[in-house]
C-alpha positions in Angstrom: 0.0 0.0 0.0 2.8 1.9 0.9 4.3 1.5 -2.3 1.3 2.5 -4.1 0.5 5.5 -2.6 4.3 6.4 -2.8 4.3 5.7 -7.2 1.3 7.9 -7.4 1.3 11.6 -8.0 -1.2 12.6 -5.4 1.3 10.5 -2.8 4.3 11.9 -4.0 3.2 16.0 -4.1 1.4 14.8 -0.4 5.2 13.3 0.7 6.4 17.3 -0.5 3.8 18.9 1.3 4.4 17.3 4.6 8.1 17.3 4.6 8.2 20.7 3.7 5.9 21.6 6.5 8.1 19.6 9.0 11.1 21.8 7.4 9.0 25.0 7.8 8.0 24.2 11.5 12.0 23.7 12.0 13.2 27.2 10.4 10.5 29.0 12.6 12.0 27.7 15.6 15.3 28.1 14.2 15.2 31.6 13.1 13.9 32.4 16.9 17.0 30.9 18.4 19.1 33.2 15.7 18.1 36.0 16.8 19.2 35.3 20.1 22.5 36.5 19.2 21.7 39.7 19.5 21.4 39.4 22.9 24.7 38.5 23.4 27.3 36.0 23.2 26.8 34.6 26.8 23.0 34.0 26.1 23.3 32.8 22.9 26.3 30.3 23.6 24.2 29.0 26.6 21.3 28.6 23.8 23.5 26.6 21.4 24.6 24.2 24.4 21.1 23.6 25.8 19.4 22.2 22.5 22.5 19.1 23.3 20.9 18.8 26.8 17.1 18.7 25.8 15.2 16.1 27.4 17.9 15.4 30.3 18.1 13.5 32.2 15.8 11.0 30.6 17.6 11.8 27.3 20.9 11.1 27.1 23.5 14.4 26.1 22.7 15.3 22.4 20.1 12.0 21.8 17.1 14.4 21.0 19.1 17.0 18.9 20.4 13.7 17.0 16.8 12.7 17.0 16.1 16.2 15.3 19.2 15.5 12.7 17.7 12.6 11.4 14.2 13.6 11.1 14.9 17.0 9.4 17.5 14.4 7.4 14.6 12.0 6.1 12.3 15.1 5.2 15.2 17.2 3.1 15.5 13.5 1.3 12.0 12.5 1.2 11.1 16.5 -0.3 13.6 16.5 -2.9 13.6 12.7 -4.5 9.6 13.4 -4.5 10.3 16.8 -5.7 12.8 15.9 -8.9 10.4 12.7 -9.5 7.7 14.9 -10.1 9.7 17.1 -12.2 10.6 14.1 -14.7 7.0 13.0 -14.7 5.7 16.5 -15.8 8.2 16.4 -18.0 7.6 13.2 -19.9 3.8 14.0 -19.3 4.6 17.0 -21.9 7.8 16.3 -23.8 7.3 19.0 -26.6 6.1 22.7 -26.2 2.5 23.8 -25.6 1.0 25.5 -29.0 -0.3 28.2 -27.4 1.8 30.3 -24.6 0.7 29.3 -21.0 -0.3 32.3 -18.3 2.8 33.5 -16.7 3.8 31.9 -13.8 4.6 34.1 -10.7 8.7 34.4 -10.5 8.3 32.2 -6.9 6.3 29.7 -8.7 9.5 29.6 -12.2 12.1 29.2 -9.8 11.0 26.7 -7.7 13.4 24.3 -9.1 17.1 25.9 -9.2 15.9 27.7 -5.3 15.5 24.4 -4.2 18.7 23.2 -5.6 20.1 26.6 -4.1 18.6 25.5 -0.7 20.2 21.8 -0.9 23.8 23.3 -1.5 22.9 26.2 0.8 22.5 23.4 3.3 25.8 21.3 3.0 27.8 24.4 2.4 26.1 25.5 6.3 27.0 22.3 8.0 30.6 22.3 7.1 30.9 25.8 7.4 29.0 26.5 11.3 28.7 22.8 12.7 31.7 21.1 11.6 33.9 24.4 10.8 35.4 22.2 7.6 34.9 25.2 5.2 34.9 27.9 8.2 36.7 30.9 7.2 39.1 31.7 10.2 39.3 29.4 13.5 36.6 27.8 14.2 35.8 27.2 17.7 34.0 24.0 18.5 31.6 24.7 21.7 31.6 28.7 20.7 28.7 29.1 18.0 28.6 33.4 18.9 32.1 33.7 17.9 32.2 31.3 15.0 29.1 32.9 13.5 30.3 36.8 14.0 34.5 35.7 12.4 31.8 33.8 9.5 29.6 36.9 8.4 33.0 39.2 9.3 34.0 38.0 5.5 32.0 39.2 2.6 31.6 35.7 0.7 29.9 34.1 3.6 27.5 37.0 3.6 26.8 36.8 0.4 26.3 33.0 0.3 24.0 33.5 3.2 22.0 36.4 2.0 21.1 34.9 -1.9 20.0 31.5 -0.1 17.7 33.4 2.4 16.2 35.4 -0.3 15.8 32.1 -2.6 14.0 30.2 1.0 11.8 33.1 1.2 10.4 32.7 -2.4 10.2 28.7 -1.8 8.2 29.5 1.2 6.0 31.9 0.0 4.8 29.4 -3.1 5.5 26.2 -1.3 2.8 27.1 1.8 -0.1 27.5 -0.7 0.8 24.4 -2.8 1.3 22.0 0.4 -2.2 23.7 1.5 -4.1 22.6 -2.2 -2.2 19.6 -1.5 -3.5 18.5 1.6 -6.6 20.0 1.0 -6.8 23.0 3.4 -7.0 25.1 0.6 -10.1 26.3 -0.9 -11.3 29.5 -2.7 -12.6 31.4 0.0 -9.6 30.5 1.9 -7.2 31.0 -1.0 -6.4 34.9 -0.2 -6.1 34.0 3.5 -3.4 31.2 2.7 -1.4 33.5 0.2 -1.2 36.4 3.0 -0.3 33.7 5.2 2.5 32.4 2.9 3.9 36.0 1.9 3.7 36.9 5.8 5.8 33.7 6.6 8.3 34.7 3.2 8.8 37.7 4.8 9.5 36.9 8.5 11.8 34.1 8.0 13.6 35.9 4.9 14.4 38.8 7.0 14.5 37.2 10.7 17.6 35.0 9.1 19.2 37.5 7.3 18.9 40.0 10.5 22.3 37.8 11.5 24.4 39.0 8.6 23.2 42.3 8.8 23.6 42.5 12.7 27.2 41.6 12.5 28.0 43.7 9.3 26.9 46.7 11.0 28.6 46.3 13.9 25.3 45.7 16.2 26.9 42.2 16.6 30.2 41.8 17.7 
């Protein structure tokens, strides 16, 4: 059954809609705990090491954020095989050009595809650079997340990097929310304008709550 519902494109676009709200749900919570950096690096160092001890003593040290890992892991996965499946289908569903010119897609809606391949580099390029320090420009200091993130956004590349991605998740979002809505079936048309404020609302927020960082240390209001 499993299977089925999985080779079908209703099951497929529903596997995107949930994963991608799992994601969504993460970067809220996420972009809160990023803007704790502004309150200094004591507070937000003592942030950074109490996400390892959630759940103690129960839990053993860094069990639930590994639990986190793995389920924000199988959703990235699960969103983008589903995601570039759906992609070849459409494709080979319409292998030569329409006759007649489609209505123009909004510019979220066209670049869809190359933001989320954007995002998925975004996201391996992040993990070496601020959780293992592999690509880290400087000395990265295991254990001292306020100083690794102000020497990272100190160089111009990294703020750049960070900035385009942001701006490419906030267009994902803001078209993503209303299609994982039609998918699941929230959506209807006298919700329709309701969702789409929503989404734009979320865009926006996100978009500039992350990109507060860069700006905070590139301004000096970090440091």
């Amino acid at each position: 059954m499993a299977r089925t519902v999985w080779d079908s494109t209703v099951g497929k676009k529903t596997v995107m809609a949930v994963s991608g709200l799992i994601m969504l749900l993460y970067l809220v919570a996420h972009m809160i705990g990023n803007l704790k950096i502004y309150f200094g690096a004591g507070e937000f160092n003592h942030y950074a090491h109490w996400l390892r001890t959630i759940g103690e003593p129960f839990m053993h040290y860094e069990w639930t954020l590994w639990l986190i890992r793995i389920v924000l892991v199988v959703a990235v996965v699960a969103h983008a095989v589903s995601a570039y499946q759906l992609s070849r289908r459409d494709i080979k569903a319409r292998p030569s050009k329409y006759v007649h010119a489609r209505p123009r897609a909004s510019y979220a809606t066209r670049t869809m595809r190359w933001g989320g391949i954007i995002l998925g580099l975004f996201i391996v390029w992040h993990i070496l650079d601020l959780t293992t320090g592999s690509v880290h420009p400087g000395t990265f200091q295991p254990g001292h997340p306020y100083q690794n993130v102000v020497n990272d956004f100190s160089h111009w590349y990294s703020n750049v990097i960070y900035i385009v991605a942001m701006l490419a998740l906030g267009l994902h979002i803001r078209h993503g929310f209303w299609s994982a809505a039609q998918t699941l079936g929230v959506g209807s048309r006298s919700r329709d304008r309701a969702l789409k404020t929503v989404a734009n609302v979320l865009a926006l927020l996100l978009t500039a709550g992350f990109i507060a960082v860069p700006v905070g240390v590139m301004t000096g209001v970090v440091s």
